[in-house]
C-alpha positions as CSV (number, residue, x, y, z in Angstrom):
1,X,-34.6,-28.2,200.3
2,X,-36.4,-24.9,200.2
3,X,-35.4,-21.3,199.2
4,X,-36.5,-18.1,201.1
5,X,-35.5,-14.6,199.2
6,X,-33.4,-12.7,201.4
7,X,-32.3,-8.7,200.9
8,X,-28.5,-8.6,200.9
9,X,-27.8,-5.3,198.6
10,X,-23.9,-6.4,196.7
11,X,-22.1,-3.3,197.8
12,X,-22.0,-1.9,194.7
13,X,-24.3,1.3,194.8
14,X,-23.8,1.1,190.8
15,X,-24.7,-2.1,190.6
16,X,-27.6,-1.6,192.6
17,X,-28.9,1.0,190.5
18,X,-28.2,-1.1,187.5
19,X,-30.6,-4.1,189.2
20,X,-33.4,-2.1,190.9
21,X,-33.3,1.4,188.7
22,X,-32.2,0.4,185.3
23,X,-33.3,3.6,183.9
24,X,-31.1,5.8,185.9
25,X,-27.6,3.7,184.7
26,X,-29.1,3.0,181.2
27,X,-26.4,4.9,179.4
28,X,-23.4,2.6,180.6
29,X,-25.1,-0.5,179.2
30,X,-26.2,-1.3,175.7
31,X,-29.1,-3.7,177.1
32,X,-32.0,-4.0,179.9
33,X,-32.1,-7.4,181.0
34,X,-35.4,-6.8,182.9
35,X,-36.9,-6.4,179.1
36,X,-37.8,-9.3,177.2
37,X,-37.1,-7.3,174.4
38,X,-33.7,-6.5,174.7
39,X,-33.4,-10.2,174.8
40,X,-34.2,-9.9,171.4
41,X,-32.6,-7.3,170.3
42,X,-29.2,-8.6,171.3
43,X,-30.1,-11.8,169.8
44,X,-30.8,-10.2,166.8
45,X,-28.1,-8.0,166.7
46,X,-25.9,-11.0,167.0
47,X,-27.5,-12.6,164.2
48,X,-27.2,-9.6,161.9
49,X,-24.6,-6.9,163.1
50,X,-22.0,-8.6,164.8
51,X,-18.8,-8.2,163.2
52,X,-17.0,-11.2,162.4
53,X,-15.5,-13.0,165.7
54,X,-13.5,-16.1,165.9
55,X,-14.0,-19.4,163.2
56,X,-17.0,-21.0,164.9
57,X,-15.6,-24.5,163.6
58,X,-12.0,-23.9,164.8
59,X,-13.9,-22.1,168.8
60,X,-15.7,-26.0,168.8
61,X,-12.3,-27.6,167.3
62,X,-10.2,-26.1,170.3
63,X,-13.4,-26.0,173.6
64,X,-13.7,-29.8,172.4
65,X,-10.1,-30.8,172.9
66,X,-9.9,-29.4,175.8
67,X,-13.3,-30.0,177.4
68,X,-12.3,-33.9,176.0
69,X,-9.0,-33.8,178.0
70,X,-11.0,-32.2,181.6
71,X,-12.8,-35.3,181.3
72,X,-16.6,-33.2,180.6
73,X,-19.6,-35.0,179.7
74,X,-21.2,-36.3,176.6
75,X,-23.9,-34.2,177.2
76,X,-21.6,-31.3,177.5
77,X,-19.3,-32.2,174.0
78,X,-22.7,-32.3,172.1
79,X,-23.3,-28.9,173.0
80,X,-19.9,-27.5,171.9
81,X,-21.1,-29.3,168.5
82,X,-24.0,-27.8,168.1
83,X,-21.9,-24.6,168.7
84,X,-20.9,-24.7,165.2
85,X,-24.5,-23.8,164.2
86,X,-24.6,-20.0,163.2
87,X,-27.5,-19.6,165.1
88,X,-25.9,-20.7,168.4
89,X,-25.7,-18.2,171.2
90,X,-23.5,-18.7,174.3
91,X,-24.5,-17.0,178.0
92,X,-20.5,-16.6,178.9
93,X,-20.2,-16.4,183.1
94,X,-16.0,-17.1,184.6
95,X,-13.7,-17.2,187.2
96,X,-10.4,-17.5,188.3
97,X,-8.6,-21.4,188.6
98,X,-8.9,-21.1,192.6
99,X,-7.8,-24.6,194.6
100,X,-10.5,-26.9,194.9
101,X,-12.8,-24.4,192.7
102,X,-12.0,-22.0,195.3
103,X,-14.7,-20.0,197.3
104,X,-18.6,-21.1,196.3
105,X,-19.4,-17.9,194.7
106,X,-17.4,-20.0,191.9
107,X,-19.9,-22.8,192.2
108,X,-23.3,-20.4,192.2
109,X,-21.7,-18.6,189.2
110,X,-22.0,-22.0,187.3
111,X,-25.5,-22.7,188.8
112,X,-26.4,-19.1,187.5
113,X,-24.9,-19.5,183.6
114,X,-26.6,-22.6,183.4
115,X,-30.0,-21.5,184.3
116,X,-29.7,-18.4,182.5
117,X,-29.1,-20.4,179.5
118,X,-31.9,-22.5,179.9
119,X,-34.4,-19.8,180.5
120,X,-32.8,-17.7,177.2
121,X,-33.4,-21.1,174.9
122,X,-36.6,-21.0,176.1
123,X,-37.4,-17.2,176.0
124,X,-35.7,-17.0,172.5
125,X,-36.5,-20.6,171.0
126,X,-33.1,-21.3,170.0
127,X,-29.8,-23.0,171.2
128,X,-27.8,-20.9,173.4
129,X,-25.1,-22.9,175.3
130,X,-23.7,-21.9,179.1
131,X,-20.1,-21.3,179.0
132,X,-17.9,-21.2,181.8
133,X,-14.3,-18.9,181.4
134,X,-11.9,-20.2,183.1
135,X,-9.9,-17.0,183.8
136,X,-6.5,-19.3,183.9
137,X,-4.5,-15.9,181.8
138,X,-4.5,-14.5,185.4
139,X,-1.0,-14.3,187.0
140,X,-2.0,-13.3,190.9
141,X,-1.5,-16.4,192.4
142,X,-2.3,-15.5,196.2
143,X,-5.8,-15.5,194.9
144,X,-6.1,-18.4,193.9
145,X,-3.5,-20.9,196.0
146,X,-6.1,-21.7,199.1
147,X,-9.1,-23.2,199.8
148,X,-11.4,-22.8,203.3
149,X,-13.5,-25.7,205.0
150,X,-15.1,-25.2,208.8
151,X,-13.4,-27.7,210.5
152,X,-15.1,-30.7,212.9
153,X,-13.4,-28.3,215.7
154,X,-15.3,-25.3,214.3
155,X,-12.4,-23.5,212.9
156,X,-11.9,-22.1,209.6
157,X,-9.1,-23.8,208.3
158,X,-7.2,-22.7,205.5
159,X,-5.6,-25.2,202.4
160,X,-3.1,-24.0,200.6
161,X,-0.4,-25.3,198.0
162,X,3.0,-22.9,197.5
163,X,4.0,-21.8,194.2
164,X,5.3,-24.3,192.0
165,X,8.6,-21.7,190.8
166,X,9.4,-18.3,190.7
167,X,8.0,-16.6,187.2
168,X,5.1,-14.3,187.9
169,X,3.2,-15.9,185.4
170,X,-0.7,-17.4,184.4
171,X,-1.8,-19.8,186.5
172,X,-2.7,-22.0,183.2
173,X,1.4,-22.0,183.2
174,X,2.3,-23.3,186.7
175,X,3.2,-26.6,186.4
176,X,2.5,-28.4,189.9
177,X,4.8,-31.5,191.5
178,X,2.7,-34.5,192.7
179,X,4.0,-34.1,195.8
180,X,1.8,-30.6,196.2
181,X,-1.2,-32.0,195.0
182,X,-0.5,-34.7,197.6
183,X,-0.1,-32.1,200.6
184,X,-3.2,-29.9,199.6
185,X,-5.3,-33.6,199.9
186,X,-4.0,-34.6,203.1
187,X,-4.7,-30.8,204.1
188,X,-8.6,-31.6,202.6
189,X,-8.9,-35.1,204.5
190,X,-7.7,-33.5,208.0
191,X,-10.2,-30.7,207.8
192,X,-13.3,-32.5,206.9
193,X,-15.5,-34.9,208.9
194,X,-15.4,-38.5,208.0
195,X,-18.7,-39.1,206.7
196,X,-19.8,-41.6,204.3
197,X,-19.3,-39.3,201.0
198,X,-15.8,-38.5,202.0
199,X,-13.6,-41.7,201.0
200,X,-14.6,-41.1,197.4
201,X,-14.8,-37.4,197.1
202,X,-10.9,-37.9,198.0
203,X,-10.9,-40.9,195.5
204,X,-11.7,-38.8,192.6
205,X,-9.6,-35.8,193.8
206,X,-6.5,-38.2,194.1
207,X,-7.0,-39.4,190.4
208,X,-7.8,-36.3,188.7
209,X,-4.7,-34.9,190.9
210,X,-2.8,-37.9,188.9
211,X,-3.7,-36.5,185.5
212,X,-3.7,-32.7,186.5
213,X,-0.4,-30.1,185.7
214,X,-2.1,-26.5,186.5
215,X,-4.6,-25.2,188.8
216,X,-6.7,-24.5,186.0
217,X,-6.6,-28.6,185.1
218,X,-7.6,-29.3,188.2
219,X,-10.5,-26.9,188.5
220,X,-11.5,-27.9,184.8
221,X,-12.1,-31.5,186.5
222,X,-13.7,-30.8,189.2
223,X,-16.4,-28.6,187.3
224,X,-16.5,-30.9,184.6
225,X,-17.7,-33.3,187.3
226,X,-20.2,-31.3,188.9
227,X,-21.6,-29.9,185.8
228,X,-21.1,-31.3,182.7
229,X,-24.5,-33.3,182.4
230,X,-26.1,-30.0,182.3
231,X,-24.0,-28.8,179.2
232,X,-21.1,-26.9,180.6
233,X,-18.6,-25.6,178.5
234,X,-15.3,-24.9,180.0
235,X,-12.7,-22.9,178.1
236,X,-9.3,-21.6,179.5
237,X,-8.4,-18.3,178.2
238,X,-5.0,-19.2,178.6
239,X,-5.1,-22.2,176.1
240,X,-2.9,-22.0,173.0
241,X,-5.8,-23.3,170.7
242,X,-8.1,-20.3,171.8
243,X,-5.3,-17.7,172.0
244,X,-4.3,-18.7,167.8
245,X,-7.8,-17.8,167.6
246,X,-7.8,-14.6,169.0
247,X,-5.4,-13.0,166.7
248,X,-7.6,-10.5,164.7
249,X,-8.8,-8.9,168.0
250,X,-5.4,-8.4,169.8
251,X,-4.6,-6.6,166.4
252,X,-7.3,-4.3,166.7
253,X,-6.7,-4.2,170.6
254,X,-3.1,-2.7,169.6
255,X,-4.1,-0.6,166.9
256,X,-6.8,1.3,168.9
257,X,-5.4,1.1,171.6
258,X,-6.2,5.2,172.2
259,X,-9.5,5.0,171.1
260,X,-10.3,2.0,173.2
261,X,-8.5,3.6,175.9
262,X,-10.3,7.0,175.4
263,X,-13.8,5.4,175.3
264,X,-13.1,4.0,179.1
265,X,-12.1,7.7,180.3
266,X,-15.3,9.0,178.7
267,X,-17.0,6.2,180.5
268,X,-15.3,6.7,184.0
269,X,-16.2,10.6,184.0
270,X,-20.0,9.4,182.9
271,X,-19.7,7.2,186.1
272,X,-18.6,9.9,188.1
273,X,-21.2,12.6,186.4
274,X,-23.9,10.4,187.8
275,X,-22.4,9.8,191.0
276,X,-20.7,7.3,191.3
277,X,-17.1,6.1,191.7
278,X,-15.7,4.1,188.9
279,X,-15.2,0.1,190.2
280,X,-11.8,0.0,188.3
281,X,-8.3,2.5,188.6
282,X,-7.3,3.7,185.0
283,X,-4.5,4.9,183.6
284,X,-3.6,7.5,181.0
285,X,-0.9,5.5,179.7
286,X,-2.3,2.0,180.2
287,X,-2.9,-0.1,176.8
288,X,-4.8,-2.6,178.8
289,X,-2.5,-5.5,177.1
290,X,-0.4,-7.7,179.5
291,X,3.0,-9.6,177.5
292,X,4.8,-12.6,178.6
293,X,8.3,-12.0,178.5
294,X,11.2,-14.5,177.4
295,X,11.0,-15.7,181.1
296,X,7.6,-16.4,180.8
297,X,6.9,-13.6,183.3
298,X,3.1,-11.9,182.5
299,X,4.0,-8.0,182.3
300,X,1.3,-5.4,182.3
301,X,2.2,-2.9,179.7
302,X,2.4,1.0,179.3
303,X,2.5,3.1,176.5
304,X,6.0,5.4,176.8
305,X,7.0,9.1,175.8
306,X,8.9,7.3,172.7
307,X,6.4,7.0,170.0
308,X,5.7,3.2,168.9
309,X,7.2,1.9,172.2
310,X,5.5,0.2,175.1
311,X,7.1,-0.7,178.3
312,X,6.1,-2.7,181.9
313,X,5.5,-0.4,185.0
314,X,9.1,0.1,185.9
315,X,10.0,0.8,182.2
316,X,12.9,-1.9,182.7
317,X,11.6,-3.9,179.6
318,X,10.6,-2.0,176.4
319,X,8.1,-3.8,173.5
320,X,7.9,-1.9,170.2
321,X,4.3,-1.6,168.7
322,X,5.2,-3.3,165.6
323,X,6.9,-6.3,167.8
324,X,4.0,-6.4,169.4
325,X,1.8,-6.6,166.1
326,X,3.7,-9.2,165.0
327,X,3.2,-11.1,167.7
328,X,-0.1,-10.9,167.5
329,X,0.1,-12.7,164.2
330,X,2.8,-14.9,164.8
331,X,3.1,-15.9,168.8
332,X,-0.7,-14.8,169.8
333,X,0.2,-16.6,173.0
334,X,2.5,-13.9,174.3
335,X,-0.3,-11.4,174.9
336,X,-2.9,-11.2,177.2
337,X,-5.9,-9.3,178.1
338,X,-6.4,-7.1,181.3
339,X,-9.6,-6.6,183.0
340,X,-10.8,-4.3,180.6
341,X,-9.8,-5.7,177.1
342,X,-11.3,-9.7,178.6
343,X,-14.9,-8.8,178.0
344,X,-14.1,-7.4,174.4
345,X,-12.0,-10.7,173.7
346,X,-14.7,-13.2,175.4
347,X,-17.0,-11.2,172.7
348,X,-15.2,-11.6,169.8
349,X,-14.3,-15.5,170.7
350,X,-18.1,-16.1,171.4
351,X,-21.9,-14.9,170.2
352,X,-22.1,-13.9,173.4
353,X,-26.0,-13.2,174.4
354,X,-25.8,-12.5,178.1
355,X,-22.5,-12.3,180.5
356,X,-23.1,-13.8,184.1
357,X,-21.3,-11.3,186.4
358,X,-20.8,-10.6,190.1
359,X,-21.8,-7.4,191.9
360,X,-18.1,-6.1,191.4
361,X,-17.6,-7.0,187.7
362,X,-21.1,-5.4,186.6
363,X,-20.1,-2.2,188.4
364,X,-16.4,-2.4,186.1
365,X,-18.4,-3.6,183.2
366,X,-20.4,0.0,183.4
367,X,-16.1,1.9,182.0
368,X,-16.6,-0.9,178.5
369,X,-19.5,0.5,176.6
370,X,-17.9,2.7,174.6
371,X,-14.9,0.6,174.2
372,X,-17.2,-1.8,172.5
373,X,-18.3,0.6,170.7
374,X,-15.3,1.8,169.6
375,X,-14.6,-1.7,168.2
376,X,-18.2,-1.5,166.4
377,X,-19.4,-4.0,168.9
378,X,-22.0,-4.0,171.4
379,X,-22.0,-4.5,175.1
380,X,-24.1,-7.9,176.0
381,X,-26.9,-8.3,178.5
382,X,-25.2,-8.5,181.8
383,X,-27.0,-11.1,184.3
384,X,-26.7,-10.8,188.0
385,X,-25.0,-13.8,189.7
386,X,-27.1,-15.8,191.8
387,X,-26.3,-15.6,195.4
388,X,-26.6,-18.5,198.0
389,X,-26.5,-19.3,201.5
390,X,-26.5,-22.5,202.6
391,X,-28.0,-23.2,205.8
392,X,-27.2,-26.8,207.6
393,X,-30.1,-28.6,209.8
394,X,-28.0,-27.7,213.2
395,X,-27.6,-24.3,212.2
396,X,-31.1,-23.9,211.3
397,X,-31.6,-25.6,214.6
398,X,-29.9,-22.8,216.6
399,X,-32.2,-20.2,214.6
400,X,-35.0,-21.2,215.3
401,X,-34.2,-21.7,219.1
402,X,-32.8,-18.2,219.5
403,X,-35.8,-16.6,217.1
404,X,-33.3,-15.6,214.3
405,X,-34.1,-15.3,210.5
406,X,-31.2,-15.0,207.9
407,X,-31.1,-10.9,207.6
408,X,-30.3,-11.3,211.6
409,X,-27.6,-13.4,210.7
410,X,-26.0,-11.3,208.4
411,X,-26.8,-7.8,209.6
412,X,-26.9,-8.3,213.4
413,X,-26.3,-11.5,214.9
414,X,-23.5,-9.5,217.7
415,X,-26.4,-7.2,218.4
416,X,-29.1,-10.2,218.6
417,X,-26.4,-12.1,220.8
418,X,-25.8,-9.1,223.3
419,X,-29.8,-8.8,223.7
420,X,-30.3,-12.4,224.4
421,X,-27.6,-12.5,226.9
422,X,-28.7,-9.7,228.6
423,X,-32.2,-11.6,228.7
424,X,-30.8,-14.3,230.5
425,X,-29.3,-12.1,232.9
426,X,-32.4,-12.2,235.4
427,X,-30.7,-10.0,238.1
428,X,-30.3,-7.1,236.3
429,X,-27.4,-6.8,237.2
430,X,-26.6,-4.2,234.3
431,X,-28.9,-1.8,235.2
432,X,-27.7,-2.6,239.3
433,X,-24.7,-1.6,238.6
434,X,-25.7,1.5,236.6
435,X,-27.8,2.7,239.2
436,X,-25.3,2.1,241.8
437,X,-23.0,4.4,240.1
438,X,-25.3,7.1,239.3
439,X,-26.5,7.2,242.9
440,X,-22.5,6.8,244.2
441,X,-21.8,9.6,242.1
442,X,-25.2,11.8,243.2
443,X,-23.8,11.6,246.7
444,X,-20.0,11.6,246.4
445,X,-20.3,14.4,244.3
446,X,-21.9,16.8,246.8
447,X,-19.0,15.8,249.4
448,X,-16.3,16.9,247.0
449,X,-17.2,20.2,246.6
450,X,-18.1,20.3,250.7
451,X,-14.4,19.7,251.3
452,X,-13.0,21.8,248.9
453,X,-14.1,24.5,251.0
454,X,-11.9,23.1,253.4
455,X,-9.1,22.6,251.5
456,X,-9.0,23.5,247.6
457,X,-6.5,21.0,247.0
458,X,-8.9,18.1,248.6
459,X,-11.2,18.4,245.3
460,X,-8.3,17.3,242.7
461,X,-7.9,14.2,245.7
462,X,-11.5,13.7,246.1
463,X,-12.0,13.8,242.1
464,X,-9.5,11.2,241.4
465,X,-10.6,9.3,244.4
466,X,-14.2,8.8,242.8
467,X,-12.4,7.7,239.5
468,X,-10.9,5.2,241.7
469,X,-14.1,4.0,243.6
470,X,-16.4,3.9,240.1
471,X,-13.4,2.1,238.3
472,X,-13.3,-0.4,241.0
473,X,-17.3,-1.0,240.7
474,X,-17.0,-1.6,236.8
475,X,-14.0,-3.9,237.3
476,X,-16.4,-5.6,239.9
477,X,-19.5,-5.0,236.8
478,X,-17.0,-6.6,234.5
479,X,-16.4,-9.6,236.2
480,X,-20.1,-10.4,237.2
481,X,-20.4,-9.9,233.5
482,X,-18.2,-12.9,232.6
483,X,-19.7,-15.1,234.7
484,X,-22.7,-14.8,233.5
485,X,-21.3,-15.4,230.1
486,X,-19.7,-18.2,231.7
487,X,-23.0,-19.6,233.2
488,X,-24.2,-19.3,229.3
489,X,-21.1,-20.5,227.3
490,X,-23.2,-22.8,225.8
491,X,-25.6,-20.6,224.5
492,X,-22.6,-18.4,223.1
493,X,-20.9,-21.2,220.9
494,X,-24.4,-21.9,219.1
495,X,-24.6,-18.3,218.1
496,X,-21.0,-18.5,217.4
497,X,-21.8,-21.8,215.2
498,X,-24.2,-19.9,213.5
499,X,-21.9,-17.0,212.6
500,X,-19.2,-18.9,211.8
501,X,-21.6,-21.1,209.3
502,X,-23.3,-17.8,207.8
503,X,-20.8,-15.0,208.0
504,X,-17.2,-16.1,208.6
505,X,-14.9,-13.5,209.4
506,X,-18.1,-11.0,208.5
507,X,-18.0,-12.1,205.2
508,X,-20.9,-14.0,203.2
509,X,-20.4,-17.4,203.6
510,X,-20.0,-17.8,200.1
511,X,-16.5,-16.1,199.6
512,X,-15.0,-18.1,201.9
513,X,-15.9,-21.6,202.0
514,X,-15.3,-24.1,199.6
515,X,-17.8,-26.2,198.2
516,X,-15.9,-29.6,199.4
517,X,-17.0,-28.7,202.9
518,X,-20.7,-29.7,201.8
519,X,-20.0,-32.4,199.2
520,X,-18.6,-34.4,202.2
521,X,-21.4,-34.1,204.5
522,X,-24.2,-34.0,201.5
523,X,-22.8,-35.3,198.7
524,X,-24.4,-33.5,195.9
525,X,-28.2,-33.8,195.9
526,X,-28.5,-30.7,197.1
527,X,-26.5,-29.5,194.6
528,X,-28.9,-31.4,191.5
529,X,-31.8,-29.5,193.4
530,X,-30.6,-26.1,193.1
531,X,-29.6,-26.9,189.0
532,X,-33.6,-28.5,188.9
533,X,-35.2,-25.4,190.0
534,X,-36.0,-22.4,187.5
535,X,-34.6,-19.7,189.3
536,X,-34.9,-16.0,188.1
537,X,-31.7,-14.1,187.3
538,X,-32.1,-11.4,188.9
539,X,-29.4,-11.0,191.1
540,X,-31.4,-12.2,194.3
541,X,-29.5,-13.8,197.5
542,X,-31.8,-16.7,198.9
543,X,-31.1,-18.8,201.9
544,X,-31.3,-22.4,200.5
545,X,-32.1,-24.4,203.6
546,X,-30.7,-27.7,203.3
């Protein structure tokens, strides 16, 4: 396998700024990750400032049932042990439960908190343990019901199970039938080549399927499989045993809720003072607290012009404050954090040295500083996600045969495709034609205006009769064009193979297909060799030829 850098900014002109000019976003984060020293100040900070966040003995009592019940490693419970240690950092990185692990940004983001926890043990000289949130509180089940694999036909096919019942609720809640674990398999086994890793990729799937309820038990498995002998800790923020834990901080999280919620609006106009635009929609009258009803329904609530009482969106359900706090004492499981209150809670829960975050999720992170501050906490190091194409022997095959490097792939491959076809068209016939209707056109002209002398009605004919003629020669230009795309088809579906492998749909490879796609054609050594390498976290994309 070998790696080659490749320049593919995230879309994020904050986040750009916050990876190539620190200094110029410095005031929406508490930390420089491209100073060593800041690595040390954080860890220090944690060791002497922190306030006080969950019972590390009860955090290791609740990730090690559930990491024992997704079937992780040895090598993985030993680390939750050692969590128990006070001076035991965490690097925290998460995602949503998506089918199958979902798209394999999901599986770099894994790659990229276990290497960045790795290279802070070694930079520090001290435990610090790679964490994986499993974001299975989220309710938006669209996002996470499919799966996509490029078929044997070269299609992108999408899998997909329904929803298992009606409440809007976490994913972590959705119980599923066999029967829809047994459809999304059969979907998998269609899709993918038979090869010789297949039979018992589907093996495994079809017994953790047997012992799997949620989405979020599934994808537990399946990362437990694929990482756990390099110390991955998965935790569900969904799961009861976390959320008991977590009941000092949703009091505080009700409590202040205006001064938390003030600190992001102060942070959102600092955003915008510097020119950018905020990566996340606020509202005055959010409290940034979701509720599960008595239907079990996850409701996103809003502070109201009655004084103590919250409501949903549509006011139809009302929440007073002090129901609320006693939930939070009593029934801790009821609430829930949004996207702005997660990173405060994933604080609190854990000694959290360093976040792993996507382009999109560094650019929202930049609204939290001073809500961590309003909570006398501190913003941690935020780490770039590693980025990753993977590039197959054929495609790489087709590359090299049409002269293309990666940044043509993802920038320009229609315009590199148009060029080459237009070298293969020896006869010219583009510029023919065009010089056949300039020079029709040079000489019709002059006729036109002859006639009109004659008749001043015979211009308007003679006008729309040159329309006529030169539409008539493009139709002609048209089809000659066709059949020389014919005469090349082949050459077309190899950059179409390409593009399809790269860029599906225009998008990055990586937020679209799922990793099961190259499990079944090779297995996971390639995956072992990216976890071997010491890669720097830094936000890079590479192209990972396989």
């Amino acid at each position: 396998m070998r790696l080659e850098q490749v320049d593919f900014p995230s879309g994020q002109p904050l986040t750009e700024a916050y990876i190539h000019q620190f200094a110029e976003v410095s005031g929406l984060y508490d930390y420089n990750p491209w100073d060593e020293a800041d690595w040390k100040a954080r860890a220090a900070w944690l060791d002497r400032e922190r306030p006080a966040g969950a019972d590390r003995e009860q955090l290791a009592d609740a990730l090690r049932r559930f990491n024992e019940k997704a079937g992780n490693s040895a090598a993985a419970l030993a680390l939750i042990e050692r969590l128990r240690d006070p001076g035991a950092l965490c690097i925290v990185g998460g995602q949503q439960a998506g089918l199958l692990t979902g798209p394999l940004l999901v599986i770099h983001k894994a790659i990229t908190i276990i290497q960045a926890a790795r290279t802070a043990s070694k930079r520090l000289d001290r435990t610090v343990l790679p964490v994986f949130w499993i974001a299975g509180e989220d309710h938006d089940f669209d996002e996470v019901n499919h799966a996509y694999v490029l078929s044997p036909e070269q299609q992108v096919e999408k899998l997909a199970v329904e929803h298992p019942g009606d409440a809007r609720t976490s994913v972590s809640r959705l119980r599923f039938r066999p029967e829809q674990w047994a459809s999304a398999l059969e979907q998998l086994d269609k899709a993918l080549l038979p090869t010789e890793y297949k039979p018992a990729l589907l093996e495994k799937l079809q017994a953790y399927t047997l012992e799997a309820s949620t989405l979020t038990d599934l994808f537990a498995r399946i990362l437990a499989e694929l990482f756990g002998e390099y110390g991955l800790i998965l935790v569900d923020s969904d799961d009861p045993a976390i959320r008991a834990l977590e009941r000092p901080m949703f009091q505080q999280l009700i409590e202040k809720r205006a001064g938390i919620n003030e600190a992001l609006h102060e942070a959102r106009s600092q955003i915008e003072g510097l020119g950018y635009r905020p990566a996340a929609e606020l509202n005055e009258q959010a409290t940034n607290l979701f509720v599960f009803d008595d239907n079990g329904e996850r409701l996103l609530l809003y502070r109201t012009a009655e004084e103590g009482v919250w409501s949903d969106r549509r006011g139809s359900r009302s929440f007073t404050v002090n129901q609320l706090l006693e939930w939070a004492d009593a029934a801790p499981e009821r609430l829930s954090n949004n996207v702005m209150t997660r990173p405060l809670m994933q604080d609190f829960l854990f000694p959290v040295l360093g976040a792993v975050l996507g382009g999109s999720e560094i650019a929202y992170w930049g609204l939290t500083r001073k809500a961590f501050h309003a909570l006398g906490m501190r913003m941690p190091l935020l780490l770039p996600r590693i980025s990753f194409t993977l590039v197959e022997g054929t495609v790489q095959k087709n590359m090299q045969k049409y002269g293309l490097t990666l940044e043509d792939v993802l920038y320009r491959l229609q315009e590199k495709q148009e060029a080459w076809l237009k070298e293969q068209d020896r006869l010219q016939l583009e510029d023919r034609f065009a010089e056949l209707k300039q020079r029709f056109r040079l000489d019709y002209e002059p006729l036109i205006e002859t006639i009109s002398g004659i008749n001043p009605g015979l211009k308007k004919l003679g006008e729309t009769n040159l329309a006529k003629i030169l539409e008539q020669i493009e139709f002609l230009e048209n089809k000659s064009a066709d059949a020389v795309r014919s005469q090349y088809e082949s050459g077309l579906r190899q950059f179409q193979r390409v593009g399809l492998s790269a860029m599906p749909g225009g998008k990055l490879q990586e937020r679209v297909y799922n990793v099961y796609g190259y499990l079944n054609k090779y297995g996971d050594n390639w995956l072992k060799e990216l976890l071997s390498m010491e890669l720097s976290i830094d936000g890079k994309h590479y192209a990972c030829y396989m």
